[in-house]
N, C-alpha and C positions, 0 to 999 in steps of 0.2 A: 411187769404189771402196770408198769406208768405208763407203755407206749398208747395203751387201749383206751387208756382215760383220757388221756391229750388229745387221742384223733377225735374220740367221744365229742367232746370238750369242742373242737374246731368245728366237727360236723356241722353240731348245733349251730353255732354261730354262725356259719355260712346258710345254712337252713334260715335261720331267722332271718338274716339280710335278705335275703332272697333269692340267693345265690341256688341257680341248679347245677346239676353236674352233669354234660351230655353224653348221655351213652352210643357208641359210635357200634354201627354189626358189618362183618368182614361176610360180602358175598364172593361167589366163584363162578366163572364160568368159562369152560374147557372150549377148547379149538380142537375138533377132530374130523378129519375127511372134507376137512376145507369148507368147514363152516362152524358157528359160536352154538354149544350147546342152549341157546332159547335163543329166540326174536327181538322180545321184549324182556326187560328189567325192572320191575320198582326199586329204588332205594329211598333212605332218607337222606337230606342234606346231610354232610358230614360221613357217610361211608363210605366203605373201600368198598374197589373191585378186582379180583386177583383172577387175571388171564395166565391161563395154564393149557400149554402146548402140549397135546397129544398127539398132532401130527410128528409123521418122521422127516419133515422138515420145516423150515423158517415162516416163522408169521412174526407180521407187524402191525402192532394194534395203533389207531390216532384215531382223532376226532379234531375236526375244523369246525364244530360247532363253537359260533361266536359267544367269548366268554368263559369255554370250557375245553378251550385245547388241548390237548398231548397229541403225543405222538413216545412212542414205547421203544422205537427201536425194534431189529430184529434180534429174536429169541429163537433157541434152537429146543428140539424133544426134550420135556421133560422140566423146562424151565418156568417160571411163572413170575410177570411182572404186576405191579401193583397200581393205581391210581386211585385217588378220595377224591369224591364229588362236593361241590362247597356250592354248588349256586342249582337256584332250581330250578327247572325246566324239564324241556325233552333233551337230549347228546343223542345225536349220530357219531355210530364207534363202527368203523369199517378195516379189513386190512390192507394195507399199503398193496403186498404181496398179489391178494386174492383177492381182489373188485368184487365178488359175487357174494363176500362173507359182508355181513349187514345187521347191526343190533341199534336196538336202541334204547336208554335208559332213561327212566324217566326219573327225576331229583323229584320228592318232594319236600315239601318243609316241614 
């Protein structure tokens, strides 16, 4: 019964301060037949994006857009690796593998 009243209790306080809490949303987007399930992406600053391989073989997701590098690694069927975008812009996300697979995500704030 006291746990509810203390967070009660903090919320407020953090509320009054000014203090927000940001809510972060997990998008998906699949690799299958040697291309990313869409073109384009919106996200907001602060979310993930979880590449999920449905080819029966290896893809490697990167971006050399300045500021917003990865690079993922290869992943085999069935695997799914993760990245959070923190800066806003356009990212070009391409696979190492397969030059013809081509997204792009646009960060906003």
């Amino acid at each position: 019964m006291r746990r509810p009243i203390v967070f009660a209790l903090l919320l407020g306080v953090a509320l009054a301060a000014g203090i927000t809490v940001a809510r972060t949303t997990q998008h998906e987007v699949t690799q299958k037949d040697r291309s990313f399930s869409v073109a384009r992406l919106q996200v907001q600053k602060g979310d993930s994006v979880s590449f999920k391989n449905l080819d029966p073989f290896f893809h490697n997701i990167f971006s050399v857009t300045k500021g917003s590098e990865f690079d993922l690694g290869a992943f085999p069927h069935g695997e799914a690796k993760q990245v959070r975008f923190d800066k806003a812009g356009v990212v070009e996300v391409e696979c190492a593998l397969h030059p013809e697979m081509k997204l792009e995500v646009e960060v906003r704030e």
